[in-house]
C-alpha positions in Angstrom: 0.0 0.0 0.0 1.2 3.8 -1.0 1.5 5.9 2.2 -0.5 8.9 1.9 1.2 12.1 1.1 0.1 15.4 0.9 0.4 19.1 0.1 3.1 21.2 1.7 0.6 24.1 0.9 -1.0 25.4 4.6 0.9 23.4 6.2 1.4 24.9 9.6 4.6 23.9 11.6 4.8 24.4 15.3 7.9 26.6 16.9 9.4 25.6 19.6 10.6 28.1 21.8 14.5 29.1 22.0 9.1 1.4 -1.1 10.8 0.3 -3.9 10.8 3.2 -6.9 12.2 3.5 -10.3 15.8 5.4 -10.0 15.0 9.3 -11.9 19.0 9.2 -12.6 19.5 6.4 -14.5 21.7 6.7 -17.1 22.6 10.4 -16.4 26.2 11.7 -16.0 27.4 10.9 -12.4 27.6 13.9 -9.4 30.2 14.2 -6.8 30.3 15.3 -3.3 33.2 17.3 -4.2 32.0 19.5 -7.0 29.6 22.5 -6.1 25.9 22.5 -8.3 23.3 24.6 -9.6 20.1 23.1 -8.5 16.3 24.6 -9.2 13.0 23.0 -7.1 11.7 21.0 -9.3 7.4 20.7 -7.8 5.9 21.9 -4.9 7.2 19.6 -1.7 4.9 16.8 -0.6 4.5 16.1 3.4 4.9 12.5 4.7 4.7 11.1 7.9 7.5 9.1 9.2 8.5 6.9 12.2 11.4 8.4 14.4 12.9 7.4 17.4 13.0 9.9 20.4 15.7 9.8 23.3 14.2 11.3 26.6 15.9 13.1 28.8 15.8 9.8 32.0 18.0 7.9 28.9 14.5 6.2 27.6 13.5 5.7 23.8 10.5 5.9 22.6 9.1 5.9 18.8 7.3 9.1 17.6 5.5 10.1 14.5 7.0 13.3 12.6 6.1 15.2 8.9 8.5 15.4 6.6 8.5 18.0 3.3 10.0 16.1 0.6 11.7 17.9 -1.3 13.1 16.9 -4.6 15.9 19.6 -6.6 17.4 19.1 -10.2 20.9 19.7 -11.2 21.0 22.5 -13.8 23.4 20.7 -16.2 23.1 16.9 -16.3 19.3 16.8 -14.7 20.0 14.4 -11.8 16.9 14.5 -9.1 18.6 15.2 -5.9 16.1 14.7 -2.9 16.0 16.6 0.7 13.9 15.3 3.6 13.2 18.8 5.9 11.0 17.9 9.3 8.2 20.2 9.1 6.1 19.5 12.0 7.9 21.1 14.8 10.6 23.9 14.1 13.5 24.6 16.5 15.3 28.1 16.0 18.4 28.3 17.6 21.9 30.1 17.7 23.7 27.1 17.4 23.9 25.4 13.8 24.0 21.5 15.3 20.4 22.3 17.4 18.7 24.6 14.6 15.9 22.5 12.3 17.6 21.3 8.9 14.8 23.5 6.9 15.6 26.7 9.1 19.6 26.2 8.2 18.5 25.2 4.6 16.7 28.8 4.1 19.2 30.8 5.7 21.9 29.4 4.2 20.3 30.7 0.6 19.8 34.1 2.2 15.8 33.9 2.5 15.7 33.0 6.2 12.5 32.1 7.9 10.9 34.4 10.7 12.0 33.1 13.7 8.5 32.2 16.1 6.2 32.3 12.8 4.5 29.4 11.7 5.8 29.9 7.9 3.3 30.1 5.1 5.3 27.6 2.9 4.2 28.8 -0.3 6.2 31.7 0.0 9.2 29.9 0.5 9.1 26.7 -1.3 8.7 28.3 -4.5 8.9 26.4 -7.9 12.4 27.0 -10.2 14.2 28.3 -7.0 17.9 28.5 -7.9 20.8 28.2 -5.8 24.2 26.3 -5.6 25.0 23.2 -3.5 26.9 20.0 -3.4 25.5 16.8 -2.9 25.8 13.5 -0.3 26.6 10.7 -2.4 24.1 7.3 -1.8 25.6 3.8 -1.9 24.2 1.0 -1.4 24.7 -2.1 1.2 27.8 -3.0 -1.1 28.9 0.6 0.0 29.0 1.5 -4.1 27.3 4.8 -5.0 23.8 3.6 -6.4 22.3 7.1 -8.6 20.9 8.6 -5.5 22.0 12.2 -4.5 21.0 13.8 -1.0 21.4 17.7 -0.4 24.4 18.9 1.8 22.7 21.8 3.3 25.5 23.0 5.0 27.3 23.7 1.2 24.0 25.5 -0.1 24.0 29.4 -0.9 22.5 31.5 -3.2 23.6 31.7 -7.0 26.0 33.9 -8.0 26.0 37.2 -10.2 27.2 35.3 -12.9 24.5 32.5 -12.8 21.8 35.3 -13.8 20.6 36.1 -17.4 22.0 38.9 -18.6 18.6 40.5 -19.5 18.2 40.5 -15.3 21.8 41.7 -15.1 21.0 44.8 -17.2 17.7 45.5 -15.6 19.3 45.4 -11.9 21.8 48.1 -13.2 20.1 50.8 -12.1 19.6 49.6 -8.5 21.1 50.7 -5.8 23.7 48.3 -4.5 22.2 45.9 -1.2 18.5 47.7 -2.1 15.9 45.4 -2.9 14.6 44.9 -6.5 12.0 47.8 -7.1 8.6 47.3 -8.4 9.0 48.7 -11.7 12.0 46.8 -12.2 10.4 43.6 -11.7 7.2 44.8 -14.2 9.7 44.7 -16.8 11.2 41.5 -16.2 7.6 40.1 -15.8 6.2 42.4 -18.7 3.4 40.7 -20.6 2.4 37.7 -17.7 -1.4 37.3 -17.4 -1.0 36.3 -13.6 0.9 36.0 -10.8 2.5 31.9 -12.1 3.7 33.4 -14.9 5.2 36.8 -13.1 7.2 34.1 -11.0 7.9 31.7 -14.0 9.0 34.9 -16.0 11.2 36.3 -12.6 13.1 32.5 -12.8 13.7 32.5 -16.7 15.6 35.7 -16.1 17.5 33.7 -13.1 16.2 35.8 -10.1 16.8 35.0 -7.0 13.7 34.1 -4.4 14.3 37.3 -2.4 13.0 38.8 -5.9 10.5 36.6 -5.8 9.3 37.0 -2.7 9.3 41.5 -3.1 7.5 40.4 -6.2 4.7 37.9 -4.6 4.7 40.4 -1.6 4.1 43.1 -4.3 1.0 41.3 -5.6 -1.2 40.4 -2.1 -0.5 44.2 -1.4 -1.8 44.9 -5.2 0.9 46.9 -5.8 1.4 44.8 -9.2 -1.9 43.7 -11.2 -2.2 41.8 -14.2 -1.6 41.4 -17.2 1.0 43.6 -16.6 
């Protein structure tokens, strides 16, 4: 029997205070864990519950149920699906990396951190075509040979770089002021001619925004500050 799985969409996470499937990279060009990628989010993440076991505090073990956002990214260049299992239902903020949730890391590592002690609204993170550059764990099997599957070394990830923009985006963000955020108008003509707000975002990830644009741009629209068609 499938396990259920469902929408990351709504999704609300609570803060804590201070089978057998076909392999998607068969036959593609090999990754490495010691090269650095260009991956983009390939679909909206889908939640699934999974066993866990929990150490108490008195020594004792106990097994609890948690969600999981899976997340699954493609490398820009030879199209290998690399995968990223993010615990969703309970969110711990902290100063210190080794005790801070794997998602919270993951998002400020790509310079679009989450609010600490909000329940995030998913959608606005989790965005479709998302860029930014990584490496990858390698998976092996139970021969301990690397069998296809590719895990995402959040601790490598950071945004793209000025050079992995389009140069249409380039040109528009001349006139910017340097650390200022993209202005409304500028984003109009990057988006110029989208009938609604998909493909304003589609349009903003052709021209190889990054999802701080995205999210002045979304932010932009609920505040109706950009209508369509623009």
């Amino acid at each position: 029997m499938t396990e259920e799985q469902r929408s990351l969409m709504g999704y609300k996470s609570k803060i804590h205070e201070q089978g057998d499937f076909e392999n998607p990279n068969e036959g593609k060009p090999q990754l490495t864990e010691f090269d650095e990628y260009i991956f983009r989010l390939r679909s909206f993440p889908k939640v699934k519950t999974f066993p866990q076991v929990k150490e108490k505090k008195d020594g004792t073990r106990i097994k609890i149920d948690v969600d999981k956002a899976i997340c699954e990214f493609e490398e820009e260049i030879t199209h290998n699906v690399v995968v990223a299992f993010f615990r969703i239902d309970s969110l711990n903020f902290s100063e210190d990396e080794p005790f801070e949730s794997a998602v919270i890391r993951f998002f400020k590592k790509i310079k679009t951190p989450l609010v600490e002690g909000d329940s995030p609204e998913w959608d606005r993170y989790f965005i479709v075509g998302m860029r930014f550059r990584g490496r990858v764990v390698v998976g092996k099997g139970q021969d301990k040979v690397p069998n296809g599957t590719y895990y995402l070394d959040v601790p490598t990830c950071r945004p793209i770089l000025e050079s992995d923009k389009h140069p249409d985006a380039v040109s528009a963000m001349q006139n910017e002021l340097p650390g200022q955020e993209m202005s409304i108008e500028t984003i109009k003509l990057l988006i110029k001619g989208s009938k609604n707000k998909d493909e304003g975002t589609i349009k903003l990830y052709e021209a190889k925004q990054s999802s701080n644009t995205v999210q002045v741009f979304l932010a932009a629209v609920r505040d109706g500050k950009i209508s369509f068609p623009v």
